[in-house]
matplotlib code that plots the C-alpha trace (Angstrom):
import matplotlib.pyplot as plt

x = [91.8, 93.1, 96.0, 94.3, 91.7, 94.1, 95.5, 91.9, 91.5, 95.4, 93.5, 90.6, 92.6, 94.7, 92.0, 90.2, 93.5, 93.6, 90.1, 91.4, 93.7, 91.5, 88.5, 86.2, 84.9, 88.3, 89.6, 88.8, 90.2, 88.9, 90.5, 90.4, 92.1, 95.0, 95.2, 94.2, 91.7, 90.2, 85.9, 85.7, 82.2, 80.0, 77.5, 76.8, 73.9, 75.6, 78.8, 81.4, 79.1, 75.7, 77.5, 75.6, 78.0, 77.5, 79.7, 82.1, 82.7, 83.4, 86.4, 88.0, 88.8, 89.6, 93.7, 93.2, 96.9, 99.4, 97.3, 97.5, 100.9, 102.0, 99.8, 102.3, 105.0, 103.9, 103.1, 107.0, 108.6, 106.7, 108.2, 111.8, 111.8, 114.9, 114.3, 115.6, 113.3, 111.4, 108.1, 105.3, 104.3, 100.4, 100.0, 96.7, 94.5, 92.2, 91.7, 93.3, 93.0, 94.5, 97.7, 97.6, 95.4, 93.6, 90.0, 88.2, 87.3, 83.9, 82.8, 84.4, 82.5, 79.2, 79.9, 80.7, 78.0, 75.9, 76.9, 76.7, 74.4, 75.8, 78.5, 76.0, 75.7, 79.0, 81.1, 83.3, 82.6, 81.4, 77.8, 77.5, 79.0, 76.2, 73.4, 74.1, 74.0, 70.9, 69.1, 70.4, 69.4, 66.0, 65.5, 66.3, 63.7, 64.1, 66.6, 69.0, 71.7, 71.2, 67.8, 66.6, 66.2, 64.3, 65.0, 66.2, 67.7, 66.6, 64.5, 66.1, 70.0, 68.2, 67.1, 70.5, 72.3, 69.4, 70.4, 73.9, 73.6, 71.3, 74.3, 76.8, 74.9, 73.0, 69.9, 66.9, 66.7, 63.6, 64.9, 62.6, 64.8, 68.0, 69.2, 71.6, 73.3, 76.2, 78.9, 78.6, 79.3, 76.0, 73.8, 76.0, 74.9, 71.3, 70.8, 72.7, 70.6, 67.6, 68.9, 68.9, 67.0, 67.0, 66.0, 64.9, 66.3, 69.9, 71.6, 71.6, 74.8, 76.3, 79.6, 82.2, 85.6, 88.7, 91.1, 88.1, 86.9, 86.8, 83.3, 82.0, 83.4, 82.9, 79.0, 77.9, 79.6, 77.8, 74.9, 74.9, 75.0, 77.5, 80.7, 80.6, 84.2, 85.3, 88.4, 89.9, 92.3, 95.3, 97.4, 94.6, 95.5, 92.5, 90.0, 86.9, 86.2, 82.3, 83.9, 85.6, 81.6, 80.0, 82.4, 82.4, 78.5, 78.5, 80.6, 78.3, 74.7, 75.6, 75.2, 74.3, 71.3, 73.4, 71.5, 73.4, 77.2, 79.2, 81.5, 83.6, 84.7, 87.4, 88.5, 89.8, 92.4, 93.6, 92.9, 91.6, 88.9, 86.5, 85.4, 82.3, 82.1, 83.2, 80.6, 77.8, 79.0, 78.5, 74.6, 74.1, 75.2, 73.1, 70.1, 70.5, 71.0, 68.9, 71.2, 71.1, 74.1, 75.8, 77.8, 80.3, 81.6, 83.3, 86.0, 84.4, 85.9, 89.5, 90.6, 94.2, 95.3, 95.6, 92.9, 90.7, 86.9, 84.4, 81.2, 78.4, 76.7, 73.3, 74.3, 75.1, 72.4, 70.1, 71.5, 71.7, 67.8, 65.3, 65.0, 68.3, 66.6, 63.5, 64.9, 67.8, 68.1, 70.7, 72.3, 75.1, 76.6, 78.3, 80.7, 82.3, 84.7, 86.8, 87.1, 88.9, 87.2, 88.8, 86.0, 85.6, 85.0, 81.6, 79.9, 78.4, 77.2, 74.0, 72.2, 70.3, 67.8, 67.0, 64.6, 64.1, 60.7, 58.1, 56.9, 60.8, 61.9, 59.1, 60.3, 64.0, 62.7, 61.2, 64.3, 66.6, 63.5, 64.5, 67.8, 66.7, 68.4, 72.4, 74.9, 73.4, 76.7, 77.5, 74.2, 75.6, 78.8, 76.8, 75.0, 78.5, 79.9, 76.2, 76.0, 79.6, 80.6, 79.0, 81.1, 80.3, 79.4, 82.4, 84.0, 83.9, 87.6, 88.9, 87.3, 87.7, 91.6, 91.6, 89.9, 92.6, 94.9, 94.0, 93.7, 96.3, 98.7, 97.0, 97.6, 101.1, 101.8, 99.9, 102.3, 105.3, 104.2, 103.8, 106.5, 108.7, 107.6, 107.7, 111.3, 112.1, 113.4, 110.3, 107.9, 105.1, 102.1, 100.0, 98.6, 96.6, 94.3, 92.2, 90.9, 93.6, 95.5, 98.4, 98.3, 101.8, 102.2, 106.3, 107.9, 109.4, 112.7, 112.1, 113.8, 111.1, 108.2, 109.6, 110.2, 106.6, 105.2, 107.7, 106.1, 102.5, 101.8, 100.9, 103.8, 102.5, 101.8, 105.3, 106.8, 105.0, 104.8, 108.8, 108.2, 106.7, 109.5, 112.1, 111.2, 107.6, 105.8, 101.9, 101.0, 97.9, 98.7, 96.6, 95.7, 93.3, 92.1, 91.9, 94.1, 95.0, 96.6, 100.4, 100.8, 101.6, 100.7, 99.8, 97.6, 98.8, 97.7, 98.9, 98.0, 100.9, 101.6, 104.6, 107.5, 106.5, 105.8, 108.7, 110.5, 108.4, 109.1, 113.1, 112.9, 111.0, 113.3, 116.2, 114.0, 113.1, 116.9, 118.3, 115.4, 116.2, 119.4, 118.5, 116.2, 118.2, 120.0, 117.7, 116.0, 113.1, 109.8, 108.3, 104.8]
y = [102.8, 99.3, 98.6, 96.2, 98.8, 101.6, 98.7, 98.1, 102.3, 102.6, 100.0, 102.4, 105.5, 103.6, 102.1, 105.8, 106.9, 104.3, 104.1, 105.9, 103.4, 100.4, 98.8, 99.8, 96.2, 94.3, 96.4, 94.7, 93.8, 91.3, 93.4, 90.3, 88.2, 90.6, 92.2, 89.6, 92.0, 89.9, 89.4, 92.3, 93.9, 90.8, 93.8, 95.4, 94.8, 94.3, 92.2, 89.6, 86.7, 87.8, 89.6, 88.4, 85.3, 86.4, 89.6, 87.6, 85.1, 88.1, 89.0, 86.2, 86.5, 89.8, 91.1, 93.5, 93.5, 94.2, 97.4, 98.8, 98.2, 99.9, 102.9, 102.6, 102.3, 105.7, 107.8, 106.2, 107.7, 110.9, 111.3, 111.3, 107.0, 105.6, 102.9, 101.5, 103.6, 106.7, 106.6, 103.3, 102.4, 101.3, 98.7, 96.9, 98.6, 99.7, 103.2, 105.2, 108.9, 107.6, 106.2, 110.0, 109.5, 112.8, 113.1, 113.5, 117.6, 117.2, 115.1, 117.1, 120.2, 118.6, 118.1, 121.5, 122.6, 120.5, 120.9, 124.6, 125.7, 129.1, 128.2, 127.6, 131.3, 132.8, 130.3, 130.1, 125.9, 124.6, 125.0, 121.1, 121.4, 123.3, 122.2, 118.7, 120.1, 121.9, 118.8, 116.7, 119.7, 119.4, 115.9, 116.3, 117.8, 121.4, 121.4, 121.2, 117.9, 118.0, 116.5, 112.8, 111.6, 108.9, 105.3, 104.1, 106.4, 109.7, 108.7, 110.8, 108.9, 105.7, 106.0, 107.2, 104.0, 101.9, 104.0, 103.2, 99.5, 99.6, 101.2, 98.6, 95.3, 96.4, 95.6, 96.5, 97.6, 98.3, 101.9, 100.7, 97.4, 99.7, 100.6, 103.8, 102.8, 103.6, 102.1, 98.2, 97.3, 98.0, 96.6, 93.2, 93.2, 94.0, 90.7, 89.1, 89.4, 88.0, 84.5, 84.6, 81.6, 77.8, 75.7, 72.1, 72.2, 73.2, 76.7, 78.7, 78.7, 80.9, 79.8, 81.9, 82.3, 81.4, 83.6, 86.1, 89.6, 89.3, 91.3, 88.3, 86.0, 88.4, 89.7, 85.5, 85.6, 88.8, 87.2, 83.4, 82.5, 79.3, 80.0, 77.8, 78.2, 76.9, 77.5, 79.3, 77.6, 79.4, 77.5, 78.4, 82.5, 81.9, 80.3, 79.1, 75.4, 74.1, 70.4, 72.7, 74.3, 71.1, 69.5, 71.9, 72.3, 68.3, 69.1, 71.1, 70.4, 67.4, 70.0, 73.5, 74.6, 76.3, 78.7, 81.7, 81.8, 84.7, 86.0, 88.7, 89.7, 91.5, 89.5, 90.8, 90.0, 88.0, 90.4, 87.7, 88.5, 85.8, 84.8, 85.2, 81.0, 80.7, 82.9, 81.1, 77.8, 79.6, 81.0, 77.2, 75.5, 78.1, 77.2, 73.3, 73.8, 76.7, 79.3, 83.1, 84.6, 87.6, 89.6, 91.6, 94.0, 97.0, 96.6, 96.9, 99.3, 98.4, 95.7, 96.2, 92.3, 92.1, 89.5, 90.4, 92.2, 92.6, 90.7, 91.7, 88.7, 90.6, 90.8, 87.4, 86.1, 88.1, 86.4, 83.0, 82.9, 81.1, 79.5, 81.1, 84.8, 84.1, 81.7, 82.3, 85.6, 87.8, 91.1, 93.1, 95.5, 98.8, 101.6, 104.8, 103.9, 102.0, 102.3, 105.3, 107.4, 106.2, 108.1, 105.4, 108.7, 109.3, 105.9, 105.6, 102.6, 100.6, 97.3, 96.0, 93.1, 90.3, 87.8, 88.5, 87.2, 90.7, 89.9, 89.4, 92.6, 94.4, 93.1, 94.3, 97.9, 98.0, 96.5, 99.2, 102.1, 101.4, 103.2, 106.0, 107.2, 107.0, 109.6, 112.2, 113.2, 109.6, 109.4, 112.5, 110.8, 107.7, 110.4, 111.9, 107.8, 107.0, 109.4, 110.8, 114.2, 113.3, 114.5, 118.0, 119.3, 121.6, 118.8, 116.0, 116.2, 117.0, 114.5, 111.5, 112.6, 112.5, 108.7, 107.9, 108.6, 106.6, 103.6, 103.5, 104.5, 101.4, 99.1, 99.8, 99.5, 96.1, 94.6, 96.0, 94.4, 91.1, 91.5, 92.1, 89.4, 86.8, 88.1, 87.7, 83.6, 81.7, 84.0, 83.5, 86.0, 85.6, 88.2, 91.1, 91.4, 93.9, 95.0, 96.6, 93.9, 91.3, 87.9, 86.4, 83.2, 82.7, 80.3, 80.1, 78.4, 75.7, 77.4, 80.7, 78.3, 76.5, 80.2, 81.3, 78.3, 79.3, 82.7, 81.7, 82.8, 81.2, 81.8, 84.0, 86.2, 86.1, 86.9, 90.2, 90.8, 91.2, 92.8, 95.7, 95.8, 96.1, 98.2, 99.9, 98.1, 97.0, 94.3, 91.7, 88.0, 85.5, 84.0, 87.0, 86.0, 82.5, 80.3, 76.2, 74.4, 74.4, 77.8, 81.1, 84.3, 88.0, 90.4, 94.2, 97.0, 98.2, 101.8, 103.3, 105.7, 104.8, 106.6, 105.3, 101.7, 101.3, 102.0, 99.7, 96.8, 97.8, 97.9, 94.8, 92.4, 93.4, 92.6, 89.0, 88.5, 89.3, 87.5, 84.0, 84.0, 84.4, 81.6, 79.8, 77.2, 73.9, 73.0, 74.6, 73.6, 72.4, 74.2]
z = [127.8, 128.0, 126.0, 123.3, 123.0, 122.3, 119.4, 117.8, 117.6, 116.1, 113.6, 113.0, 112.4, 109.9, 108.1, 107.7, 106.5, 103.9, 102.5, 99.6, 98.3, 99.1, 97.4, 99.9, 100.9, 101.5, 104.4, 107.1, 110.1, 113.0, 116.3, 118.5, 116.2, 114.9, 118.1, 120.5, 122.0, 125.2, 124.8, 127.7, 126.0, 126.8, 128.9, 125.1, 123.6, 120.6, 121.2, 119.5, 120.3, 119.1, 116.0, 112.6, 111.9, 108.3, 109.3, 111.2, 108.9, 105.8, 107.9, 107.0, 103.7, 103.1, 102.8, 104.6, 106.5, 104.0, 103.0, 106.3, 106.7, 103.4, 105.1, 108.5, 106.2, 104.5, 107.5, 108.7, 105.6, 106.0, 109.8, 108.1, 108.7, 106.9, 104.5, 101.1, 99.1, 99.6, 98.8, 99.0, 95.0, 95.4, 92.9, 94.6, 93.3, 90.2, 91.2, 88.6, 89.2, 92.5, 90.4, 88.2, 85.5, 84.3, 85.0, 81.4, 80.7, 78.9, 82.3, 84.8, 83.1, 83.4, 87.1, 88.2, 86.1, 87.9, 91.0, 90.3, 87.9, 87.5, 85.5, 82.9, 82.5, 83.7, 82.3, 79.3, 78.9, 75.7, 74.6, 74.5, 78.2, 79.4, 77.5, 79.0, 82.9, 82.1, 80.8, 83.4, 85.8, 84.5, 85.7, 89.3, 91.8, 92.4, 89.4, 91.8, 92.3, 96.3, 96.0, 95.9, 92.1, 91.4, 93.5, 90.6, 88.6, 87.0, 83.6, 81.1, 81.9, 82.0, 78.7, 77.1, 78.6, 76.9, 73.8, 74.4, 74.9, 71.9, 69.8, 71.4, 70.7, 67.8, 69.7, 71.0, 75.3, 77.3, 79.6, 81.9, 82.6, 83.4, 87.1, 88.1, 91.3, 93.4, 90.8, 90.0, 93.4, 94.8, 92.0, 91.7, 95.8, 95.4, 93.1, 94.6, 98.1, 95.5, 96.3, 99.9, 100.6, 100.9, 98.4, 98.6, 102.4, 100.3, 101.0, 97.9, 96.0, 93.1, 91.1, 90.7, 89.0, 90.6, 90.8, 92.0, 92.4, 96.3, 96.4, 95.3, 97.8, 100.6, 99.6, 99.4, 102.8, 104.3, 103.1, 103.9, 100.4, 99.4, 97.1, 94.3, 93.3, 89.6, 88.0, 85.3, 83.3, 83.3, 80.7, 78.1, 79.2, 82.2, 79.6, 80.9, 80.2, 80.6, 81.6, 84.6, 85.1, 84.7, 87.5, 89.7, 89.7, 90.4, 93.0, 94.8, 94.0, 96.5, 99.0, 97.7, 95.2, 92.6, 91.2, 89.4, 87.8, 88.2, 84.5, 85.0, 81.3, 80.6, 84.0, 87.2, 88.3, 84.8, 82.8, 79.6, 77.4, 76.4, 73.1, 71.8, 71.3, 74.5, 75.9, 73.8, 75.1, 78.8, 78.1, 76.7, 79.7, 82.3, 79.5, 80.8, 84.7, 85.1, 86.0, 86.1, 85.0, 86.5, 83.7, 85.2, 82.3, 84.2, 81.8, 78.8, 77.2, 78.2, 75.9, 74.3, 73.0, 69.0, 68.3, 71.7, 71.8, 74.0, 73.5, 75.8, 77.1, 76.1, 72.5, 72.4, 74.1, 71.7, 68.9, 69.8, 69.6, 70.9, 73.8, 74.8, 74.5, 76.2, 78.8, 80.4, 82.7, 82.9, 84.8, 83.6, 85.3, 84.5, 86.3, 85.5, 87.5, 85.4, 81.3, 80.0, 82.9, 86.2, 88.4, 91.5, 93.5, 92.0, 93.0, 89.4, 87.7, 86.0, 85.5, 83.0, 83.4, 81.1, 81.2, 84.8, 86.7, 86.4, 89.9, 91.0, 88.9, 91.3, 94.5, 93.1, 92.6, 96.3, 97.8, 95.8, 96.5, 100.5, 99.2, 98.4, 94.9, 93.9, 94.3, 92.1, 90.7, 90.3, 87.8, 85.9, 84.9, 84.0, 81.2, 80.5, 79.3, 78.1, 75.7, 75.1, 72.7, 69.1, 66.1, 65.5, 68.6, 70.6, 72.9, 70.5, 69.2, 73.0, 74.8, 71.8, 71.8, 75.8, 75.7, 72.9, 75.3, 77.8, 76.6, 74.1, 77.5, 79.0, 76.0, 75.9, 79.9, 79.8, 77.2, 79.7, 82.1, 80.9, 78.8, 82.1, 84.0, 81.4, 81.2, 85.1, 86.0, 87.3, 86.4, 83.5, 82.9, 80.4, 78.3, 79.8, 77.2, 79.0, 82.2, 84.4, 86.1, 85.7, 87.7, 86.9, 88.5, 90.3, 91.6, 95.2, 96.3, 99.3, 101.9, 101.4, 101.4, 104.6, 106.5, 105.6, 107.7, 110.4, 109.9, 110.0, 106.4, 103.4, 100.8, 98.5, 101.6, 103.0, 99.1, 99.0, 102.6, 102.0, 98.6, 100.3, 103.7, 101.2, 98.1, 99.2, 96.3, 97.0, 95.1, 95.9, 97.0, 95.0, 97.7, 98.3, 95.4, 94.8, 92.9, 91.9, 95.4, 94.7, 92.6, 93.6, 92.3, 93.1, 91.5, 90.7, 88.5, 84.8, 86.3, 87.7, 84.8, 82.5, 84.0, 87.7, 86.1, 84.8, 88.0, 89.7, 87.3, 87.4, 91.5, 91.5, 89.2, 91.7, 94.4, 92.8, 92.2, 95.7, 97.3, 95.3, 95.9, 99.8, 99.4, 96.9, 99.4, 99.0, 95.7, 94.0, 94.7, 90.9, 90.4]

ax = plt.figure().add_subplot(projection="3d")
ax.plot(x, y, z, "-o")
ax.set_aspect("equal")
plt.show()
């Protein structure tokens, strides 16, 4: 084996080592770029140069790197390796059981009694418990959870996440217009494929938020579609302003047909939770340009800010009335894997459809029926959040003081955060109002902006690049995600739990004080 071959499978094994700690679509690495791997396979069929460019061209904005090398610098400390800390602090990424939050009991007993019916008779679960698993059971061919359900989605948990929207908003929704998938991930791709085609001899186009959730960037990437950036407005705590939409759809209907916006609310990686006026003014200006709006509400339930709540896109549009509620189309999306629950694991999520095109809506049902069906423990946790423990019946108080829990733990470590960094010099972070992230924006002496050009690395890159050499902390660089030329930011989690958190913060405000005053020769760069 030739030695950059023997590099590009070193790659491989630590990527399969770290797919646990990563959100699966962002690790990845191009081998003849990072390893300068020679073009030696030009006799495969399937080779670098006839490659889908689409693929190619995903590679390129991932961040990849600094996760792999937090996974060397883990495997080092577990061979005895000496360094200034003992153990790597993996702060990149929303996976909470991963970061030691407790799996919720009343959904974990569904499971197993899913997954094994016999605990439905020899077991010492609650009635509730098994009466669930038995009715899910019921829906799944054979009565057993290791058969194909339904392409979309078994019918009964459909119908309790239209019952649960319907409780939400206060509103009427169709069963028939909801889709299980494999988490939010999947169904945010499966629309998004929808617009996979030129219009007007323009490439399609759909806006999205900068700073970004990069499955955006890297999907429309996979799939040929145009990024549409617009930004956020961080001095407004990464408000969205309709002059920014309105200028940055100018911007690119030049080149691009712009035909969909993308809203994450709460927002990842800022963590702000829009207003309902603010999300009326959004539905009002994709009314004018005919736009159909992704909702990405994930983070629904995790909203901590005095002052904050969640608005669902479909209870506003209801409300606004006509034309808005017979015009303008929507798709929300939905996971288990974040909210109180924290079960990425399980691949479970949903969609609902508004407004959508019957005859489009049909040609979405074949695409997904090519799939097959979601995980169908995946779907069962979906029926676990969908229609939770009612007062009254044997889990209720458990599983209502276990989601109490949660959350209120959440609340308090996302005012320590920002609290901390608006406490450290040339740091600001604003609010984390919900979701499960911080995005604090730092400055950066001249002299570390001047070595990560001799480095080859965009600043923010080289900050946390030496953030993770020196104290074994894992935090995101904006630039993965997106952010204004000029500033400088990085994106990390409020999920390490409180005792481990609060190490991290302490390790990191040394780390931020001994590496300005390395840097500190030369005068600041002004953001």
């Amino acid at each position: 084996m030739s030695p950059q071959m023997r590099m590009i499978t070193r790659a491989s094994r630590l990527l399969s080592g770290v797919a646990a700690r990563s959100e699966a679509f962002v690790i990845i690495v191009d081998p003849l770029k990072r390893f300068g791997a020679a073009r030696t396979m030009a006799s495969k069929v399937l080779n670098v140069d006839n490659l889908n460019p689409n693929v190619l061209k995903l590679e390129y904005a991932v961040r990849g790197p600094l996760v792999i090398r937090a996974a060397e610098i883990e495997k080092e400390l577990q061979k005895g390796a000496q360094k200034p800390f003992k153990k790597v602090i993996w702060a990149n990424i929303g996976d909470a059981q991963a970061m030691g939050q407790k799996p919720i009991t009343f959904i974990r007993q569904v499971l197993a009694c899913v997954s094994h019916p016999e605990l439905i008779e020899k077991s010492d679960y609650p009635e509730d418990v098994k009466h669930r698993a038995q009715e899910i059971l019921n829906g799944m061919g054979g009565k057993s959870c290791g058969a194909y359900t339904q392409s979309h989605g078994i019918e009964l948990i459909r119908r309790r996440v239209a019952e649960y929207i319907e409780r939400r908003d206060g509103h009427k929704a169709n069963w028939q217009d909801i889709v299980l998938s494999g988490g939010a991930s999947n169904a945010i791709k499966n629309v998004l494929q929808l617009f996979c085609k030129d219009v007007d001899g323009k490439p399609s186009g759909v806006m999205i938020p900068i700073p970004q959730y990069p499955l955006y960037s890297a999907s429309l990437a996979e799939y040929g579609l145009q990024q549409c950036g617009y930004y956020l407005n961080e001095e407004t705590n990464w408000g969205l302003d309709i002059s920014e939409l309105e200028r940055s759809r100018d911007e690119y209907m030049k080149n691009v047909a712009v035909r969909a916006i993308v809203i994450i609310n709460p927002g990842n990686p800022t963590g702000q939770v829009l207003t309902r006026e603010n999300i009326e003014s959004i539905i009002k200006f994709a009314h004018k340009h005919k736009l159909f709006i992704f909702a990405d509400e994930v983070y629904q339930d995790n909203v901590y800010a005095e002052g904050s709540k969640f608005f669902s896109f479909k209870k506003v549009l209801t409300e606004m009335g006509a034309p808005y509620n017979t015009e303008v189309e929507l798709a929300s999306f939905m996971t288990v894997s974040k909210g109180y629950m924290g079960e990425c694991g399980l691949r479970g999520g949903w969609m609902e459809l508004v407004n959508m095109d019957p005859v489009v809506q049909a040609n979405l049902y074949k695409a997904i029926s090519a799939m097959l069906c979601p995980t169908t423990l995946g779907q069962t946790a979906v029926d676990c959040v969908a229609r939770p423990p009612q007062p009254g019946e044997p889990s209720y108080e458990l599983f209502i003081k276990e989601k109490t829990g949660v959350l209120d733990s959440l609340n308090k470590r996302a005012k320590m955060i920002a609290d901390t960094f608006n406490n450290m010099e040339g740091f600001s972070c604003n609010t984390v109002q919900g979701a499960m992230y911080a995005f604090p924006q730092f400055q950066l002496p001249a002299r570390a902006i001047e070595a990560a050009k001799a480095a080859g690395q965009a600043p923010d890159v080289y900050y946390v690049f030496k953030l993770l050499e020196e104290t074994g902390i894992c935090v995101v660089p904006g630039s993965g995600f997106g952010q204004r030329p000029g500033t400088y930011h990085f994106r990390t989690t409020i999920l390490p739990q409180p005792a481990l958190l609060q190490e991290m913060l302490d390790i990191f405000q040394n780390f931020h004080k001994k590496f300005t005053a390395e840097y500190s020769q030369g005068e600041k760069l002004s953001l």
